[in-house]
Backbone bond lengths (Angstrom), bond angles and torsions (degrees), N, CA, C in turn:
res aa  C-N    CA-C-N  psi(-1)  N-CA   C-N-CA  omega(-1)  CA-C   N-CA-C  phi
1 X - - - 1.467 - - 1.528 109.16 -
2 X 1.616 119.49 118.28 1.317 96.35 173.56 1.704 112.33 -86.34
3 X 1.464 99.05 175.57 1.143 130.11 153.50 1.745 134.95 -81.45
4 X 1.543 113.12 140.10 1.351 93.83 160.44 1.062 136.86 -75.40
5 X 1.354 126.37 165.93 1.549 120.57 -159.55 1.837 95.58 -142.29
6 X 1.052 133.90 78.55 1.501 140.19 165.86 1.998 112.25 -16.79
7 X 1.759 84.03 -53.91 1.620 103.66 -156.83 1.883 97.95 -64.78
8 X 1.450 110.36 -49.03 1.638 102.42 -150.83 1.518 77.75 -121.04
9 X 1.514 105.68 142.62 1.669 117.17 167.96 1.642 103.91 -92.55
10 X 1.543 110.02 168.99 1.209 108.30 -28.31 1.671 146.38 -60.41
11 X 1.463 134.40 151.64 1.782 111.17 -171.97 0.915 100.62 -41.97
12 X 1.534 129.57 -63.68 1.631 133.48 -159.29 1.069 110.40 -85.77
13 X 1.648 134.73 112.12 1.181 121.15 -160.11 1.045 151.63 73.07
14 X 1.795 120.60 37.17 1.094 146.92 -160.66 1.747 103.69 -50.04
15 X 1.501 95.87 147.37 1.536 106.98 172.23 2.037 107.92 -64.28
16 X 1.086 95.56 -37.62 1.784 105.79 -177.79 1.203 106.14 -171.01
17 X 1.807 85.38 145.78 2.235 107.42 -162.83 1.697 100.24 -80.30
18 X 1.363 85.19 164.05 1.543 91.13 -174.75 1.726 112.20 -67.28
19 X 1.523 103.53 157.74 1.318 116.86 179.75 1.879 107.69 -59.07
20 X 1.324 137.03 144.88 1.724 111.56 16.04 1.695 109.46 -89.20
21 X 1.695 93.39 164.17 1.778 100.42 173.45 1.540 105.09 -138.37
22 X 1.335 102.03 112.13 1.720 116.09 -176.57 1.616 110.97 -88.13
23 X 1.287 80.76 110.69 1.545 93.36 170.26 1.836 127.27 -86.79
24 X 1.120 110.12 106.44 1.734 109.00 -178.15 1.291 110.31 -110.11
25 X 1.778 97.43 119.76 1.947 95.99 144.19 1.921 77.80 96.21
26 X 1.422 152.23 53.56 0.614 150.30 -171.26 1.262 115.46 -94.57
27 X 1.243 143.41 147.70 1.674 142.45 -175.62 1.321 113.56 -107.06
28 X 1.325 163.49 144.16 1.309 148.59 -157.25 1.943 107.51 174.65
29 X 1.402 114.94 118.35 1.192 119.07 178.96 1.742 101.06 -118.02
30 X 1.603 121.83 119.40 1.192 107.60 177.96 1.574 86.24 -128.23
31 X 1.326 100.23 158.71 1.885 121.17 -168.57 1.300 101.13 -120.00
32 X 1.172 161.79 33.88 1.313 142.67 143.46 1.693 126.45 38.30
33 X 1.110 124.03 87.77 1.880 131.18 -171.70 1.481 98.86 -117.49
34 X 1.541 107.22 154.05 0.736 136.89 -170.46 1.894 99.55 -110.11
35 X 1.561 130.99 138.61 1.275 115.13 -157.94 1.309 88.79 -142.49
36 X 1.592 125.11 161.69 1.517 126.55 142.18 1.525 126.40 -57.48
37 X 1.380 128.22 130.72 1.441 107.10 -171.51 1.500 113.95 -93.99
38 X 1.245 123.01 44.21 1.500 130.87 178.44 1.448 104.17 -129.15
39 X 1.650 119.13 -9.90 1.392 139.64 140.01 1.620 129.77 -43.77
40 X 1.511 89.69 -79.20 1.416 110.07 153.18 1.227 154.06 -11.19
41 X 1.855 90.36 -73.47 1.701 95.71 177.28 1.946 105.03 -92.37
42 X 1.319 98.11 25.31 1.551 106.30 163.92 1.849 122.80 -62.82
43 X 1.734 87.26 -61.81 1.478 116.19 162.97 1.257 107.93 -63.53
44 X 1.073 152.86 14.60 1.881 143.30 -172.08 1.867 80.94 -108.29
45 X 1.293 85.54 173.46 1.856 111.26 166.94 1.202 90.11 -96.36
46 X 1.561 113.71 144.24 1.392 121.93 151.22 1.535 118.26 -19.83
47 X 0.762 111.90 -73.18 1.521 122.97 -164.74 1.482 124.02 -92.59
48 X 1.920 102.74 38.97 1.440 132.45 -172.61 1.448 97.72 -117.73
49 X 1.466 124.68 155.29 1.398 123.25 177.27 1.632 93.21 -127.22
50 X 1.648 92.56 128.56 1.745 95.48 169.27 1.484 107.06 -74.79
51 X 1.124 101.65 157.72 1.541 130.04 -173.13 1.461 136.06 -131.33
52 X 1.674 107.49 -25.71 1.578 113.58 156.93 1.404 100.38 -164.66
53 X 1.229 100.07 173.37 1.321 103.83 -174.89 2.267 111.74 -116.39
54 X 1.250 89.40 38.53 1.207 129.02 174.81 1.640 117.53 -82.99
55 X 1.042 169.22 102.33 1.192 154.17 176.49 1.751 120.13 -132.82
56 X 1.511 122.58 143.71 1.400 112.10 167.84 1.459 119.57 -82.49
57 X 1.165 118.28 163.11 1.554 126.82 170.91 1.753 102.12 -142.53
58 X 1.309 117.27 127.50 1.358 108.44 -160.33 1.432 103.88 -159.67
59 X 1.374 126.13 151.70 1.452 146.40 176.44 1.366 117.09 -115.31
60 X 0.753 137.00 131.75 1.875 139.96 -156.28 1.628 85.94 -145.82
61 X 1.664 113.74 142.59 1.209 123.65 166.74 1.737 93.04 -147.70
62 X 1.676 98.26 124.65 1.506 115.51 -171.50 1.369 103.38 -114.42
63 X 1.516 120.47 91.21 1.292 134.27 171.16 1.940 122.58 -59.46
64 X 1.639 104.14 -31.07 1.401 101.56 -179.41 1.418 105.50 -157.41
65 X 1.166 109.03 129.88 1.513 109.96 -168.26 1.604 100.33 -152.02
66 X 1.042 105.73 128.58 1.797 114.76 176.89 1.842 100.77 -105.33
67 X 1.439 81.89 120.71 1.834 113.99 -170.40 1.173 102.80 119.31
68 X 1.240 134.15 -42.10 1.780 119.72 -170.13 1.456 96.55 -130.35
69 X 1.647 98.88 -173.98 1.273 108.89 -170.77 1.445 99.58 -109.72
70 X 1.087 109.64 154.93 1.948 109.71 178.02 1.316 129.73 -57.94
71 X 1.065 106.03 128.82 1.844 133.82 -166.20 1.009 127.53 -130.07
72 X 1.195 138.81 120.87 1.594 138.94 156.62 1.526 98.56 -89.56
73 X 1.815 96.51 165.47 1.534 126.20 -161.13 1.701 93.17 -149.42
74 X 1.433 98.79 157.47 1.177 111.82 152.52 1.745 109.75 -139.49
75 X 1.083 117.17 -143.85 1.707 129.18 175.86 1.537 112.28 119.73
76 X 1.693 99.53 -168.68 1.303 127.35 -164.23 1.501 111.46 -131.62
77 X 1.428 121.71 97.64 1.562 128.35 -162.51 2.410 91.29 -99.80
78 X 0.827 116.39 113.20 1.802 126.40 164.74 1.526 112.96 -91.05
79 X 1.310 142.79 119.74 1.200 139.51 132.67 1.677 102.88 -16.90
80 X 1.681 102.94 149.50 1.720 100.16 178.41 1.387 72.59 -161.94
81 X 1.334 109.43 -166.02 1.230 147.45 -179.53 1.867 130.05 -168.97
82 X 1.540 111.29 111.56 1.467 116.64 -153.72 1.641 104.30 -105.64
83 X 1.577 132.68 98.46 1.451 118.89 -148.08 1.156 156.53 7.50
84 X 1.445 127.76 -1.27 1.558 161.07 140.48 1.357 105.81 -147.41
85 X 0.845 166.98 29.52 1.522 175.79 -170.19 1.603 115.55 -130.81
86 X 1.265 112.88 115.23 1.363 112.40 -178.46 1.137 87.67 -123.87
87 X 1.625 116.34 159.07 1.635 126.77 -174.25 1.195 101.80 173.27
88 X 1.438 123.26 -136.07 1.569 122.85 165.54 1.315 89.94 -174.67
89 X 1.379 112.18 160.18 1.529 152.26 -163.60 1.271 96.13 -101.78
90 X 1.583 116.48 126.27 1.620 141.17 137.92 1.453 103.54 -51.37
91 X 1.616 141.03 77.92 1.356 124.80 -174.60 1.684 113.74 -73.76
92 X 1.651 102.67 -32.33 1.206 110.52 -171.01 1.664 101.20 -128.47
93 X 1.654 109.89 146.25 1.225 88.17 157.36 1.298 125.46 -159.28
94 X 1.356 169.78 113.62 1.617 160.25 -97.94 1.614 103.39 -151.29
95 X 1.367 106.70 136.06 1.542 114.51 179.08 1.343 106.94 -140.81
96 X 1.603 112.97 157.41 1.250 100.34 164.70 1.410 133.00 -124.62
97 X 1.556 116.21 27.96 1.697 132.45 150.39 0.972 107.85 -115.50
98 X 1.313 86.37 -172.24 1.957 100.39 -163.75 1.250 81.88 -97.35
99 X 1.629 134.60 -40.71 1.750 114.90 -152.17 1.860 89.73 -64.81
100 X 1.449 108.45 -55.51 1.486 117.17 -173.04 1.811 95.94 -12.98
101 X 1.542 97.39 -88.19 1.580 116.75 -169.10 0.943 102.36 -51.13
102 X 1.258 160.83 -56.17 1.468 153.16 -168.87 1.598 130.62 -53.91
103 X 1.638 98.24 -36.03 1.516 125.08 -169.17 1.766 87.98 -86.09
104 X 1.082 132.33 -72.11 1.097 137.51 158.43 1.904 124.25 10.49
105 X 1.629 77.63 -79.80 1.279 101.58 -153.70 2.113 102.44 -86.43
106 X 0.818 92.50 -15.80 1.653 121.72 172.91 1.441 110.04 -75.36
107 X 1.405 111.83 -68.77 1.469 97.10 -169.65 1.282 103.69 -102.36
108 X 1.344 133.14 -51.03 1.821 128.51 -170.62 1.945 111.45 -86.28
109 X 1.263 89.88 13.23 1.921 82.43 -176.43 1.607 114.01 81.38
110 X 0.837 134.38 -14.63 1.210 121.38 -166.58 1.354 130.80 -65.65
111 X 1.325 135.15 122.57 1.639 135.00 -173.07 1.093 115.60 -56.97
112 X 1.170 114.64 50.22 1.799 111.38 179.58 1.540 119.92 -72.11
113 X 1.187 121.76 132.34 1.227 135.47 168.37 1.231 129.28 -108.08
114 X 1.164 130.90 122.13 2.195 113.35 159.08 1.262 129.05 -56.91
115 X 1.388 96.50 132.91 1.576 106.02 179.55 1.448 103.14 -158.46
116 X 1.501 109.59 168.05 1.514 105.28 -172.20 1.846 91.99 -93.19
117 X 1.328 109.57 148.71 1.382 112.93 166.44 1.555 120.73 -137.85
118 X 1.014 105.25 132.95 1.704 129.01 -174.17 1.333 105.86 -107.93
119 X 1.746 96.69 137.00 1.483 98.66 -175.59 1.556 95.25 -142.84
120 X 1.157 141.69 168.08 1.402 152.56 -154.19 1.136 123.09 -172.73
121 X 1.325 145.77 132.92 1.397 168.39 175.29 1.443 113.43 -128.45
122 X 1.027 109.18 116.63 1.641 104.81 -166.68 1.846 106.08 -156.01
123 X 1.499 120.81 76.37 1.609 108.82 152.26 1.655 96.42 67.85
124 X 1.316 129.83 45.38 1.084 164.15 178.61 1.655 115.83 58.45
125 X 1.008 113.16 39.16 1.392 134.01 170.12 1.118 111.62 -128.64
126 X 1.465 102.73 128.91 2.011 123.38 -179.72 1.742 89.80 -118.35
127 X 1.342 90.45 124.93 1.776 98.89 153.48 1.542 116.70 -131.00
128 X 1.529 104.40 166.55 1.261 111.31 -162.60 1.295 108.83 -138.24
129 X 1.327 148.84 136.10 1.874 151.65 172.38 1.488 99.26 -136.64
130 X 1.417 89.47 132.64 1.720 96.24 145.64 1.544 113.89 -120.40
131 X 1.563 128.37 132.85 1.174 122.08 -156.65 1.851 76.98 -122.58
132 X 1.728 116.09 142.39 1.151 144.97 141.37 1.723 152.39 -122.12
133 X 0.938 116.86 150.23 1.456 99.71 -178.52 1.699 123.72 29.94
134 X 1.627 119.37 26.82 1.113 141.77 158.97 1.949 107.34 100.93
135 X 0.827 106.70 2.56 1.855 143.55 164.27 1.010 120.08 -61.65
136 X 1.337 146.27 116.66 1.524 134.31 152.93 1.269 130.22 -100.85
137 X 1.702 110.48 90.25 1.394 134.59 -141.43 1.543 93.74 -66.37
138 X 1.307 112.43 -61.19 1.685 113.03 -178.17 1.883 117.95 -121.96
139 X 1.103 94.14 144.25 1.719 100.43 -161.97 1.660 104.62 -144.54
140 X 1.487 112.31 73.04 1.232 96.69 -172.88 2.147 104.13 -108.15
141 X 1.407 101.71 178.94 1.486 90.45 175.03 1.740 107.12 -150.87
142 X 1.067 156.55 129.29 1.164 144.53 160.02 1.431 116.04 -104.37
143 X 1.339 126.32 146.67 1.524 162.54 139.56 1.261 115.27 -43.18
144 X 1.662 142.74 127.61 1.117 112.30 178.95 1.561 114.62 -105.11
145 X 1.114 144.54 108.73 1.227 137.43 -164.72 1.884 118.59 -127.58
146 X 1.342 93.78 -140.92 1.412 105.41 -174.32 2.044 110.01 -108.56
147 X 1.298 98.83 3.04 1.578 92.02 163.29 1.246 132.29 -91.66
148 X 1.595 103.10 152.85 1.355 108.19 -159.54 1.711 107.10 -100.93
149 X 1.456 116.04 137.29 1.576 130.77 -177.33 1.497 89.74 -106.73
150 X 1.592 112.93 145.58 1.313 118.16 128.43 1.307 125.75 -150.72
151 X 1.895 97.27 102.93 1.300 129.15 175.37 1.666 100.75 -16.38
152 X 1.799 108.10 151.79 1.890 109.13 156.58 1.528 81.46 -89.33
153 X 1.471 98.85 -168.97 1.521 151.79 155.85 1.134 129.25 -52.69
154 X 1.158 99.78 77.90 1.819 110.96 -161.79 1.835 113.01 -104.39
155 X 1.488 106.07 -6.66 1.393 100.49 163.93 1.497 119.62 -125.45
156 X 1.046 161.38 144.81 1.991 93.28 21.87 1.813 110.36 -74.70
157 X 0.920 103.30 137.23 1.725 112.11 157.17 1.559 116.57 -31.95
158 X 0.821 124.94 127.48 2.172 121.02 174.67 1.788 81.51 -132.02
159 X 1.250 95.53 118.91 1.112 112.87 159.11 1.966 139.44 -136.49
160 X 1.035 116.82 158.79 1.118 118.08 -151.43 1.763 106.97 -90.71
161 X 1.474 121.43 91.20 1.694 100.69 171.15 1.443 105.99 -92.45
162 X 1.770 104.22 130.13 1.463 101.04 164.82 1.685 108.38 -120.41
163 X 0.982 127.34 155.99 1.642 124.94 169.23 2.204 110.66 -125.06
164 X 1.283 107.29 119.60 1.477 92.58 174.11 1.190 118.74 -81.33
165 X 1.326 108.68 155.40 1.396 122.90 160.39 1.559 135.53 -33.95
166 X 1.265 136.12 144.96 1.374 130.63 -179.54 1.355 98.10 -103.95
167 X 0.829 115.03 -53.21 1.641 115.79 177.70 1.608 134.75 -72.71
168 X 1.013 105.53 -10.25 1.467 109.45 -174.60 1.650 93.63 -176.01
169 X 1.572 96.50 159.24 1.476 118.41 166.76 1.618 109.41 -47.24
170 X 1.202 120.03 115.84 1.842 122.22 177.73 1.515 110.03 153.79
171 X 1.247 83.42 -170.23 1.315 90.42 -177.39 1.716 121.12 -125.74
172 X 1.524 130.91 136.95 0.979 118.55 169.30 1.556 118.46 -76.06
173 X 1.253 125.64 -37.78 1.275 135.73 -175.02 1.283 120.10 -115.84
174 X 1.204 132.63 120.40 1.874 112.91 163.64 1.623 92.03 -151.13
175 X 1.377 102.56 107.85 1.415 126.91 171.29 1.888 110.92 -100.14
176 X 1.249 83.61 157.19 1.722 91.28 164.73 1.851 103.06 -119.13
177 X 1.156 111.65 120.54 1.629 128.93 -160.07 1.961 96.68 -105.62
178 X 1.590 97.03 115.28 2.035 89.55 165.29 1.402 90.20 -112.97
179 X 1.709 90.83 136.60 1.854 98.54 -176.38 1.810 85.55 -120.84
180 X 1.038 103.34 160.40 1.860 122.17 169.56 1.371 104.64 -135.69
181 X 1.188 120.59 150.36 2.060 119.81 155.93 1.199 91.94 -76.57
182 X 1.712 122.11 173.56 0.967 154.67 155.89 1.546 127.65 -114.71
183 X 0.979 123.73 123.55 1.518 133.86 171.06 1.451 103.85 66.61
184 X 1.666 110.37 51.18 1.190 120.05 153.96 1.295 136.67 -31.00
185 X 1.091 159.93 144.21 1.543 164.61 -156.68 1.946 125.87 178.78
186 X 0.946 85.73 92.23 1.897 94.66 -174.89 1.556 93.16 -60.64
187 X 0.968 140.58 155.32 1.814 137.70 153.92 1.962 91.87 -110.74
188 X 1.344 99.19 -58.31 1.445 108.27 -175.28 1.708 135.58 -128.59
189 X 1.253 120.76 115.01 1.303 103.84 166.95 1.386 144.12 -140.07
190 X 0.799 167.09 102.43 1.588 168.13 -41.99 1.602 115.08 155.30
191 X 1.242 112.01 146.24 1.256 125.07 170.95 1.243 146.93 -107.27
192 X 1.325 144.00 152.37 1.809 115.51 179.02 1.519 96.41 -176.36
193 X 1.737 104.94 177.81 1.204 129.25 -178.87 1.787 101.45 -75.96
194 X 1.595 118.60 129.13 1.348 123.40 177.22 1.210 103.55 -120.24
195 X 1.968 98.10 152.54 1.913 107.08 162.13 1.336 94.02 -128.34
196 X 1.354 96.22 163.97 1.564 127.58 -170.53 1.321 101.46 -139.46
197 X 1.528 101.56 126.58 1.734 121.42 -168.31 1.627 95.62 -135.22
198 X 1.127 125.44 136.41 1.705 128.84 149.36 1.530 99.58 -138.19
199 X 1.705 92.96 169.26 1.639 112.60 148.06 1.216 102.36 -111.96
200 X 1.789 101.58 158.56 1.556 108.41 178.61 1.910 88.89 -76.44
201 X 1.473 97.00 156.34 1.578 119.21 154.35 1.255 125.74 -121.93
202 X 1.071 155.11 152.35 1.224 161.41 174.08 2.155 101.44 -88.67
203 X 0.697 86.02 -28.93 1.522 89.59 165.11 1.722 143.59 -101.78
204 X 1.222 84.69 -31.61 1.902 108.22 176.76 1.849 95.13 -122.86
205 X 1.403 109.32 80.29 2.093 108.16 176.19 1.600 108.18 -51.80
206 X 1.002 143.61 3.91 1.523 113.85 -142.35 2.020 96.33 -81.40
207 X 0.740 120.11 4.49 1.648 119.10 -178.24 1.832 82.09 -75.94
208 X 1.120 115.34 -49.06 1.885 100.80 172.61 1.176 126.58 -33.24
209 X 1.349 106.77 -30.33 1.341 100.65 168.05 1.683 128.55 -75.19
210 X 1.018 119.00 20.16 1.476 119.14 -162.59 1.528 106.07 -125.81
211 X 1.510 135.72 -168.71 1.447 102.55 -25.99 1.686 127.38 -71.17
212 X 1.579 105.23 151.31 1.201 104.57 -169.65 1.793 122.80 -100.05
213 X 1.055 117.13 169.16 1.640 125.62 169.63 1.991 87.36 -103.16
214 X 1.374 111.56 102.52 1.784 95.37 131.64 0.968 156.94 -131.46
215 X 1.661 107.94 159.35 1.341 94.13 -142.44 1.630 115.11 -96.05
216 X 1.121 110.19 -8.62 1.837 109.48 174.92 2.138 94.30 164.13
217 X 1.270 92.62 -173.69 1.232 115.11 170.45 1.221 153.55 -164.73
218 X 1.590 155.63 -171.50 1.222 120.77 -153.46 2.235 97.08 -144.93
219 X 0.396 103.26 107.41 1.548 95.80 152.39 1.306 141.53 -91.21
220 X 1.043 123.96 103.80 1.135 131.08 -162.70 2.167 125.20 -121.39
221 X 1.065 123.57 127.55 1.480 124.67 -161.98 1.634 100.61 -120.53
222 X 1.634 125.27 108.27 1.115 139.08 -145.93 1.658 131.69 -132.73
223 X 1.342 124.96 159.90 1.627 84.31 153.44 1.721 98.86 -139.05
224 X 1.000 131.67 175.40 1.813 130.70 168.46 1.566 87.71 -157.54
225 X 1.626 93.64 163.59 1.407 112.46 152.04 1.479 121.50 -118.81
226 X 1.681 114.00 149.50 1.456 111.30 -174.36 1.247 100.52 -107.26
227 X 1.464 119.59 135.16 1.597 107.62 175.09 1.779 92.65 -138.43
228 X 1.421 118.35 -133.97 1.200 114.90 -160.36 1.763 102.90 -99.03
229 X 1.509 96.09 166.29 1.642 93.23 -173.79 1.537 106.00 -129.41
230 X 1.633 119.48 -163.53 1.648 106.89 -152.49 2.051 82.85 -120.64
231 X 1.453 103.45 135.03 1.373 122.96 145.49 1.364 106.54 -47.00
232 X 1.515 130.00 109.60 1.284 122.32 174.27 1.835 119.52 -118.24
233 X 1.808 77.15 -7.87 2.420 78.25 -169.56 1.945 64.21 -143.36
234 X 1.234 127.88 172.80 1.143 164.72 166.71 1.440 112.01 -165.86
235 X 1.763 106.21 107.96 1.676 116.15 -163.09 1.544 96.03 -97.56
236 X 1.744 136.05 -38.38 0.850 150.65 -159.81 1.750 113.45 -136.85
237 X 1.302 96.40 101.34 1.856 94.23 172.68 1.101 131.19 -39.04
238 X 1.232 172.69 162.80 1.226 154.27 -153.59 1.959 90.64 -124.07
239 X 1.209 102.68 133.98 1.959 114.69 168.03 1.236 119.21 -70.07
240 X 1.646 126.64 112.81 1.038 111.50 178.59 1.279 100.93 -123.59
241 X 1.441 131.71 132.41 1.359 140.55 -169.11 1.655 87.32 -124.99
């Protein structure tokens, strides 16, 4: 029987339950590139400060998760810096439900989009795609070997919530959002030689970011939980009629 739900529409029958959502046993290939930083602070918000020219590109496949239903992701995580706040930016990011993208993009800001995503484990090779609008925005693969990565500073998350206007050109909301996981847990992680493949899109840029140096990558099998995160900038009061 459901319940009403005030917070997430619809009341009766919400698109997705409230936060927290524990993620266990998680799969995750991130590639580590090296970028131009006139590239870079393309993907930032205005009012983000680049910070290296370091960036992730990564495929996540979420087999069991209590609160949602199972999802893979891909995207593009940047080091930034938010007026004393260093962290890095979700610039890009790919899902493949609606609760995924909705929950997301609803409460922590995040640019989530649909896309189909492929993930692979194979005889010590992990690969990763995100395919869009008939495009295959990100295509990375790692080897697992004896090279050495060392990841930047990719948490806390600073992320951007904006909401538009109904009535006019604007905005009702534009927050600056710090998210963290909770009750982090590595089980496994490993290292290796990575490639990085895209097509350009006219809709999904991230081939702008290229060409790249990369420099290695990580696989890693995990668990965290996501729950709620902190109002840290509020640019626009929110309208309440």
């Amino acid at each position: 029987m459901w319940k009403s739900e005030y917070t997430i529409l619809p009341d009766y029958s919400p698109l997705y339950p409230q936060v927290p959502y524990h993620y266990k046993n998680y799969h995750k290939i991130s590639v580590y590139c090296r970028g131009h930083r006139d590239a870079i602070e393309k993907f930032l918000p205005s009012n983000f400060e680049y910070v290296s020219d370091v960036f992730e590109i990564f495929v996540l496949k979420n087999d069991e998760i209590k609160g949602l239903e199972p999802y893979s992701e891909g995207g593009i995580v940047i080091p930034c810096k938010y007026k004393n706040r260093v962290g890095a930016y979700m610039a890009y990011e790919y899902v493949d439900t609606d609760e995924a993208l909705c929950a997301g993009r609803e409460i922590w800001g995040y640019p989530k989009k649909l896309a189909e995503v492929r993930y692979q484990e194979k005889s010590g090779e992990i690969h990763g795609k995100v395919i869009r609008k008939g495009k295959t925005i990100i295509d990375i693969s790692l080897t697992l070997d004896d090279t050495e990565v060392n990841p930047p500073v990719l948490f806390p998350r600073l992320q951007v919530k904006r909401m538009p206007r109904a009535d006019q050109y604007g905005t009702d909301m534009d927050q600056v959002i710090l998210n963290e996981f909770a009750d982090s847990v590595i089980h496994t992680r490993k290292q290796g030689t990575a490639t990085v493949n895209w097509e350009h899109s006219s809709f999904d840029p991230l081939a702008e970011l290229g060409p790249l140096e990369v420099l290695g990558g990580v696989f890693v099998i995990g668990d965290f939980t996501l729950t709620y995160g902190r109002v840290i900038d509020q640019v626009v009061q929110s309208v309440n009629k």
